[in-house]
MOPAC internal coordinates of N, CA, C and O (Angstrom, degrees):
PM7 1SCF
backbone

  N    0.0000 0     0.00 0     0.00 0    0    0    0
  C    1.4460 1     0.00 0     0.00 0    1    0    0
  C    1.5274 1   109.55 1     0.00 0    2    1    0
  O    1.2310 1   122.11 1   -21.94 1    3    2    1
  N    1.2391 1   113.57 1   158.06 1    3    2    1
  C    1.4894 1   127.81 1  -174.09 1    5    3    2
  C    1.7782 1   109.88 1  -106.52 1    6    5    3
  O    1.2310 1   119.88 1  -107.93 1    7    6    5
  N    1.2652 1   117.83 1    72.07 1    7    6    5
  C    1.6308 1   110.53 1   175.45 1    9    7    6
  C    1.6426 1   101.90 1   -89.12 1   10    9    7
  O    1.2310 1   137.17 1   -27.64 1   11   10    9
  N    1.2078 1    84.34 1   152.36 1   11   10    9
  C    1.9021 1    91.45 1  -178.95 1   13   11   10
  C    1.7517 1   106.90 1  -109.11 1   14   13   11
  O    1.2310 1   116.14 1   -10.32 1   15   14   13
  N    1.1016 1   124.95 1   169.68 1   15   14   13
  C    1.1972 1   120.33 1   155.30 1   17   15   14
  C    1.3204 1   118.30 1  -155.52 1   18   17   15
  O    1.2310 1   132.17 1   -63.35 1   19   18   17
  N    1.7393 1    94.10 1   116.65 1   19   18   17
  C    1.0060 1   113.43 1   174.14 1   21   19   18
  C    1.3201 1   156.14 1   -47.20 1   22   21   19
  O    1.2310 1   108.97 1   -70.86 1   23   22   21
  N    1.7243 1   138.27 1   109.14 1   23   22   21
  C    1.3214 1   109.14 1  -164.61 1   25   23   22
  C    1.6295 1    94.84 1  -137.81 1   26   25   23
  O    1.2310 1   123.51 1     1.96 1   27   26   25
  N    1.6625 1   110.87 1  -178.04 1   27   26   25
  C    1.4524 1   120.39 1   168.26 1   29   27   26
  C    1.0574 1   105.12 1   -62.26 1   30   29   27
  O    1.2310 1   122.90 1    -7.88 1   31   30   29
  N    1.1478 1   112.05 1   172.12 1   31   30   29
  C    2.0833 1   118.02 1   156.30 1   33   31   30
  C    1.4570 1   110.87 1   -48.39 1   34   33   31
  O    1.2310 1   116.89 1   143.08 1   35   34   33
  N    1.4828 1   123.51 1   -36.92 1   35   34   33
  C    1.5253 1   115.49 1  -156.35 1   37   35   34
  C    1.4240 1    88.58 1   -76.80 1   38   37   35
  O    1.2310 1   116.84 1   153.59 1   39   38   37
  N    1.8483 1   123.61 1   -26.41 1   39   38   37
  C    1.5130 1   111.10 1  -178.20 1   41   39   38
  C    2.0479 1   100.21 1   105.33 1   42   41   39
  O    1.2310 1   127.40 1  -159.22 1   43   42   41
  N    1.4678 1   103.36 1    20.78 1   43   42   41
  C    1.3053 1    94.52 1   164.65 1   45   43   42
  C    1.3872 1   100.99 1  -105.23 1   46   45   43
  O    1.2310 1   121.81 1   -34.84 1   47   46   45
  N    1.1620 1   114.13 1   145.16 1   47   46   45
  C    1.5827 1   146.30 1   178.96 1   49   47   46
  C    1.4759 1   115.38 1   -51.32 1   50   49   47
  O    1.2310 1   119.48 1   -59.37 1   51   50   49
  N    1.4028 1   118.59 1   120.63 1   51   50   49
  C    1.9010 1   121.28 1  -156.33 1   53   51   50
  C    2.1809 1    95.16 1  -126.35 1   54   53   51
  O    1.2310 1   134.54 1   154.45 1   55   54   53
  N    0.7851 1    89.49 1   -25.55 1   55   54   53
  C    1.7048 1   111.53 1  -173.47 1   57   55   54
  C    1.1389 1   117.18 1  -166.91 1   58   57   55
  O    1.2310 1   121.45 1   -27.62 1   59   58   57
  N    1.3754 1   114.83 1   152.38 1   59   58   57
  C    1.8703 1   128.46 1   171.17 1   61   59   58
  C    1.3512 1   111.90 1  -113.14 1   62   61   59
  O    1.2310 1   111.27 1   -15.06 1   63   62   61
  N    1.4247 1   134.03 1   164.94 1   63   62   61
  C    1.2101 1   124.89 1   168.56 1   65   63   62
  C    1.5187 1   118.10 1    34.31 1   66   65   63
  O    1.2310 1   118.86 1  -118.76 1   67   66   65
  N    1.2594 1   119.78 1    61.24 1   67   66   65
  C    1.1337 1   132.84 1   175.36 1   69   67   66
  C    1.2246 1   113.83 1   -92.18 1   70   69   67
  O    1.2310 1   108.90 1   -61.25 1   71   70   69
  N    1.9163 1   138.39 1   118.75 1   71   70   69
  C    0.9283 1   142.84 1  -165.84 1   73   71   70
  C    1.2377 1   116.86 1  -114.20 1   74   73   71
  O    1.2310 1   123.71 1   162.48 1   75   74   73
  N    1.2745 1   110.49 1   -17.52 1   75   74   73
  C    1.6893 1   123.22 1  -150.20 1   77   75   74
  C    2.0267 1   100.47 1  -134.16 1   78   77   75
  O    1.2310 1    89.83 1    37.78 1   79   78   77
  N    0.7043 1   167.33 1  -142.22 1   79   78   77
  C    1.8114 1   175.78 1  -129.16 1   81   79   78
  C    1.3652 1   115.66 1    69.85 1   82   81   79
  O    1.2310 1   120.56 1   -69.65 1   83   82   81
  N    1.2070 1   116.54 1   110.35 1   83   82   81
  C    1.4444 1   126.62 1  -172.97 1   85   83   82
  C    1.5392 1   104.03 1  -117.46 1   86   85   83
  O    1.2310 1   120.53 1   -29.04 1   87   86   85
  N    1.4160 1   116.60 1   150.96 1   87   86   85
  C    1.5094 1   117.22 1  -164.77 1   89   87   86
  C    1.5265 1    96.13 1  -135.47 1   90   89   87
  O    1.2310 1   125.34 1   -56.11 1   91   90   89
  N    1.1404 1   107.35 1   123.89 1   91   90   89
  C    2.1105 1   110.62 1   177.43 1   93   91   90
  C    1.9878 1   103.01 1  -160.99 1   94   93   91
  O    1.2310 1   142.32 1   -71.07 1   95   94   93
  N    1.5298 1    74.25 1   108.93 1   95   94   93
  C    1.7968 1    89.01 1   177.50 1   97   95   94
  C    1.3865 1   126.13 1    34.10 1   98   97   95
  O    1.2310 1   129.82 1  -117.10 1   99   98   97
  N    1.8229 1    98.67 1    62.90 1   99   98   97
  C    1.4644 1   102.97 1   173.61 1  101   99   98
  C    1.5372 1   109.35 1   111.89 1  102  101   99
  O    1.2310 1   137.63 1   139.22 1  103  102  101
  N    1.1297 1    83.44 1   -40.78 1  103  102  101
  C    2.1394 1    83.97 1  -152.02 1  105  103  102
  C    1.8934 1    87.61 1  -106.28 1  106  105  103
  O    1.2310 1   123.30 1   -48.89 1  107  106  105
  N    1.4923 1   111.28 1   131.11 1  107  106  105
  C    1.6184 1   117.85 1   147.58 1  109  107  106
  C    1.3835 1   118.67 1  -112.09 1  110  109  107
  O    1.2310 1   137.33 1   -45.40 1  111  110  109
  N    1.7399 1    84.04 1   134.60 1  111  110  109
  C    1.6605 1    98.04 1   167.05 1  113  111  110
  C    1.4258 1   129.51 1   -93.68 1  114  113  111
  O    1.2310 1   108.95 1   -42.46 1  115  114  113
  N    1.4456 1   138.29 1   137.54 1  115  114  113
  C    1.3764 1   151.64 1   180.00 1  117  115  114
  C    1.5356 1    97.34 1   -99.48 1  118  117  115
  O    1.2310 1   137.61 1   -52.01 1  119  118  117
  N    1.4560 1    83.49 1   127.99 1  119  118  117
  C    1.5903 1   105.87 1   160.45 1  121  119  118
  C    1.2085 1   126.93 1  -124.36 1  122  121  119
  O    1.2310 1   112.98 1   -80.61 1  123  122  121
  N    1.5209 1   130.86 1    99.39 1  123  122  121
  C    1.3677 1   124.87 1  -160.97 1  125  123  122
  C    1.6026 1   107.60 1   -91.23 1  126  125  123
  O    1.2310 1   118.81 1   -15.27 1  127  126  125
  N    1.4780 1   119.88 1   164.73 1  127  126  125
  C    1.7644 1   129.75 1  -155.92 1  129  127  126
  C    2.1589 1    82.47 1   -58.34 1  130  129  127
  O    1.2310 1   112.22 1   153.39 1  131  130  129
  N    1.0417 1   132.28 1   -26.61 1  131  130  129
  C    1.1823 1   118.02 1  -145.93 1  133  131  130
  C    1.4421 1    96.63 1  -100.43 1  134  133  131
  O    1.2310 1   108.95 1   164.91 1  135  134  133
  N    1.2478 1   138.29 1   -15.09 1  135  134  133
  C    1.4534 1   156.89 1   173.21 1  137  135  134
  C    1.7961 1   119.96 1   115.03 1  138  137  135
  O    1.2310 1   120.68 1  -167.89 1  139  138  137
  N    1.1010 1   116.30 1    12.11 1  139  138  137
  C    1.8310 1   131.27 1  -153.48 1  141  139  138
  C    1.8463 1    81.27 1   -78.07 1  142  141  139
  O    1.2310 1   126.86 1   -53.75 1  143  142  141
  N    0.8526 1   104.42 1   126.25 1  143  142  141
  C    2.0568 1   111.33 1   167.85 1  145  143  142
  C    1.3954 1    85.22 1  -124.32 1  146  145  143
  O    1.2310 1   136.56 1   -45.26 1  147  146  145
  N    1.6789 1    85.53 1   134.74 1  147  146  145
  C    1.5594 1   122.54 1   158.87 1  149  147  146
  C    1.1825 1   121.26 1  -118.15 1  150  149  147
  O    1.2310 1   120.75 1   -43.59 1  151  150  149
  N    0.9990 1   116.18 1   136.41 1  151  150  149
  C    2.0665 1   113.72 1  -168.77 1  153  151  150
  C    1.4654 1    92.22 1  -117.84 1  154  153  151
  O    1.2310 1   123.22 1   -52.33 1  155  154  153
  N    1.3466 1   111.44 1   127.67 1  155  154  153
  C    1.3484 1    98.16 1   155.47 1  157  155  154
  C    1.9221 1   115.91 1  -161.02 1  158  157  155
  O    1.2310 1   118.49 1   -23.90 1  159  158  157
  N    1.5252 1   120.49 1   156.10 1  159  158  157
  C    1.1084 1   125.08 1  -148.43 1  161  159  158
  C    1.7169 1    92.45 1   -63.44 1  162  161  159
  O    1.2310 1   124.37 1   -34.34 1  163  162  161
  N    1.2011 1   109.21 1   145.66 1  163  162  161
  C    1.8432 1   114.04 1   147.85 1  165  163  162
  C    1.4692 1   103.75 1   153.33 1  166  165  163
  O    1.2310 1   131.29 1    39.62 1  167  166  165
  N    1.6943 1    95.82 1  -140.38 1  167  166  165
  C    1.3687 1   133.01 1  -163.30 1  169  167  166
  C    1.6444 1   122.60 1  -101.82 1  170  169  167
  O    1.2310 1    93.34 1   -62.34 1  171  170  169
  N    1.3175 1   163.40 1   117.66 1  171  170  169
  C    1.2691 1   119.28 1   160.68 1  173  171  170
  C    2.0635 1    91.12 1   -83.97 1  174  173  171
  O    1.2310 1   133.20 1   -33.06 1  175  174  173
  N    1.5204 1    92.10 1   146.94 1  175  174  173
  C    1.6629 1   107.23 1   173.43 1  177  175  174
  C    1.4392 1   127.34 1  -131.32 1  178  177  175
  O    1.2310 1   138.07 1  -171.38 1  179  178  177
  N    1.5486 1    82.59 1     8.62 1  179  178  177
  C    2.0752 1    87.68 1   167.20 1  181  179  178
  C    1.6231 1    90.39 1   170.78 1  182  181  179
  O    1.2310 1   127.86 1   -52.17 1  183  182  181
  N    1.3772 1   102.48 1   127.83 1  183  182  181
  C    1.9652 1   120.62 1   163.48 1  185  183  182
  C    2.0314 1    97.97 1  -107.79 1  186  185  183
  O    1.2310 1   123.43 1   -64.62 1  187  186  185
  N    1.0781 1   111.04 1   115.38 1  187  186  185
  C    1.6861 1   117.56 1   166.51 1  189  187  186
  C    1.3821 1   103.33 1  -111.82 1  190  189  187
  O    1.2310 1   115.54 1   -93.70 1  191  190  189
  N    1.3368 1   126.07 1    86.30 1  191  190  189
  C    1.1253 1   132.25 1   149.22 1  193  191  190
  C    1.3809 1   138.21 1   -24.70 1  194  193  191
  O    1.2310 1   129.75 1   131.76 1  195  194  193
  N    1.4024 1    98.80 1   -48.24 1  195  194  193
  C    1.6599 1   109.72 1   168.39 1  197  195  194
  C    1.4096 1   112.78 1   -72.60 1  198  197  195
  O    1.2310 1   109.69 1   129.76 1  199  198  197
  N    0.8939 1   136.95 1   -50.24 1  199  198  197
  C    1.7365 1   128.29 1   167.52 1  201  199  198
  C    1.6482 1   134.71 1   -85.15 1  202  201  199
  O    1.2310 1   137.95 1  -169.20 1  203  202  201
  N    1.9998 1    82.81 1    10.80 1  203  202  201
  C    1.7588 1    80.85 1   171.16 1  205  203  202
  C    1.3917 1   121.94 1    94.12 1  206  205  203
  O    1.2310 1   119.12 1   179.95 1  207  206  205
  N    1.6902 1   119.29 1    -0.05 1  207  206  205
  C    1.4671 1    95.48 1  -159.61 1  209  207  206
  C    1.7721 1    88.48 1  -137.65 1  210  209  207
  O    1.2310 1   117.49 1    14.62 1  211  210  209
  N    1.6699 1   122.38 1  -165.38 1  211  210  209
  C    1.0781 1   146.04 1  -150.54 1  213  211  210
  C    1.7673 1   110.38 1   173.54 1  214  213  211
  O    1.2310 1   133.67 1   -59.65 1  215  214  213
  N    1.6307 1    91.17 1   120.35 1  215  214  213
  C    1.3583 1    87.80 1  -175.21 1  217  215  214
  C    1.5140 1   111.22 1  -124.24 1  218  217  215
  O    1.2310 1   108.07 1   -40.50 1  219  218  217
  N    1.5360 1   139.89 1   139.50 1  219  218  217
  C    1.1650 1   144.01 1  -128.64 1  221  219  218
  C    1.4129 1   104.83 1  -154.50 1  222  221  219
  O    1.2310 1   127.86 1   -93.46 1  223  222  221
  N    1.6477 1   102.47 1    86.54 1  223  222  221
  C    1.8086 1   100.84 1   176.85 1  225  223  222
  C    1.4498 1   101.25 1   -87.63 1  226  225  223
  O    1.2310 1   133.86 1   -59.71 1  227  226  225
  N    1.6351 1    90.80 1   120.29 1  227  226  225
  C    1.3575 1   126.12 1   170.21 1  229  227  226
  C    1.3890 1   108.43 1   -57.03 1  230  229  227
  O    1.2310 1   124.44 1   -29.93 1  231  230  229
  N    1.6623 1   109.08 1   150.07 1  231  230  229
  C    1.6301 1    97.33 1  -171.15 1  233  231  230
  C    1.7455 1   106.35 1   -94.43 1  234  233  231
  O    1.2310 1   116.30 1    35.68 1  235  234  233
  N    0.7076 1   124.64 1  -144.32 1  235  234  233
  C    1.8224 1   115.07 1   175.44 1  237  235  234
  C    1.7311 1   105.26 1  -154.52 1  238  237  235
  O    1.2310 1   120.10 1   180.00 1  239  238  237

C-alpha cells in the first residue's frame, strides 16, 4: 500500500498514513488507512509518491 505522510514545508508532521486528501475552498482534508481526518487550512505544494510524503503550505 501507498500511505503518504503528510507534512509542512519545514517537514513537521500534519498526518500519518494518509490515504485519502481532499481539497474544497482553501482547506485540505487527510484521511489516514485507520479513518483519523485532519482538516487543515492551505495549499497542497508537492505529492512524492516515491518517498511517501505530501507537503501542505499552510496559509497564514
Amino acid at each position: 500500500m501507498c500511505e503518504l505522510t503528510v507534512m509542512k514545508p519545514d517537514r513537521t508532521i500534519l498526518a500519518e498514513d494518509v490515504v485519502y486528501i481532499g481539497v474544497d475552498a482553501g482547506s485540505v482534508e487527510l484521511r489516514s488507512i485507520l479513518g483519523d481526518v485532519t482538516v487543515v487550512k492551505g495549499t497542497i505544494a508537492e505529492i512524492d509518491i516515491t518517498n511517501e510524503a505530501a507537503i501542505i503550505q499552510m496559509e497564514e
